[in-house]
C-alpha positions in Angstrom: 65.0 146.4 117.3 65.6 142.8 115.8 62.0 140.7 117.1 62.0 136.8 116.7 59.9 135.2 114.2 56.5 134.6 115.1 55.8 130.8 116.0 52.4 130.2 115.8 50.9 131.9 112.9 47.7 130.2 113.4 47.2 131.3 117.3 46.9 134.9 118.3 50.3 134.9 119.8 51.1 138.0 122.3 54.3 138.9 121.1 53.3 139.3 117.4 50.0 141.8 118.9 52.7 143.8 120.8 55.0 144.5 117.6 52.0 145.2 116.0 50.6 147.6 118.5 54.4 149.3 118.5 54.8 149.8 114.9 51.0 151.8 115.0 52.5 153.8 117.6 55.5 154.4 115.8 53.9 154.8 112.4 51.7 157.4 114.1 54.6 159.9 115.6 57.6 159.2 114.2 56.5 157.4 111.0 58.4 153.8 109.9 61.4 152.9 107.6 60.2 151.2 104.4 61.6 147.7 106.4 59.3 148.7 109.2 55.9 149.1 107.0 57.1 145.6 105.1 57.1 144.0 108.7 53.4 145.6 109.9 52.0 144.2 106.9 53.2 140.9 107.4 52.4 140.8 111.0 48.6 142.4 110.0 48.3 139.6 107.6 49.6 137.1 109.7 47.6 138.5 112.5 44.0 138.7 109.9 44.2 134.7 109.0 44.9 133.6 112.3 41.7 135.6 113.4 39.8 133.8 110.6 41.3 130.9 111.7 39.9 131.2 115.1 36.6 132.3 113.7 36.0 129.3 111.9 37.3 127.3 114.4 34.6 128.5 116.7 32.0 128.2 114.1 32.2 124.8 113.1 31.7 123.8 116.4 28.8 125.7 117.4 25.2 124.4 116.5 21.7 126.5 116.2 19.3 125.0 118.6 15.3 125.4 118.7 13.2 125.9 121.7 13.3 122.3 122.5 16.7 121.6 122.0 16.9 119.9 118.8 20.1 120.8 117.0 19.2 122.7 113.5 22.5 122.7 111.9 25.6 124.1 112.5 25.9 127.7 112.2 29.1 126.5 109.9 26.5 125.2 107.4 24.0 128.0 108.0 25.1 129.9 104.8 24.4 126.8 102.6 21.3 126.4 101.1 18.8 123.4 102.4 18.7 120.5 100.2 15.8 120.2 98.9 
């Protein structure tokens, strides 16, 4: 089954979840050709930095507030250390 190339590697596009899905069903009763286990780890890969992508997406733009509402910092900034 020929599937078209995926079109937005940096959105968690459908199609490229459902050949993924597939192929684990496939791997897990039948088992995959060599071509089939090259094309799940592309799609896995593809699939993992667009996930990052998303995550850091969402973390630069999300800010840690105290009790009175003062922004902090951004939790994209968190892991650095304060100047000091």
């Amino acid at each position: 089954m020929k599937h078209h190339a995926i079109k937005d590697v940096n959105g968690l596009d459908q199609a490229m979840i459902d050949r993924i899905n597939e192929l684990a069903r496939k791997s897990k009763t039948v088992g995959l050709t060599e071509e089939e286990r090259t094309e799940q780890q592309r799609l896995r890969d593809a699939y993992r930095a667009a996930f990052r992508q998303s995550l850091i997406g969402t973390l630069e733009h999300t800010v840690i507030v105290d009790k009175s509402g003062k922004v902090l910092r951004r939790v994209a900034d968190a892991h650095k250390k304060p100047a000091e």
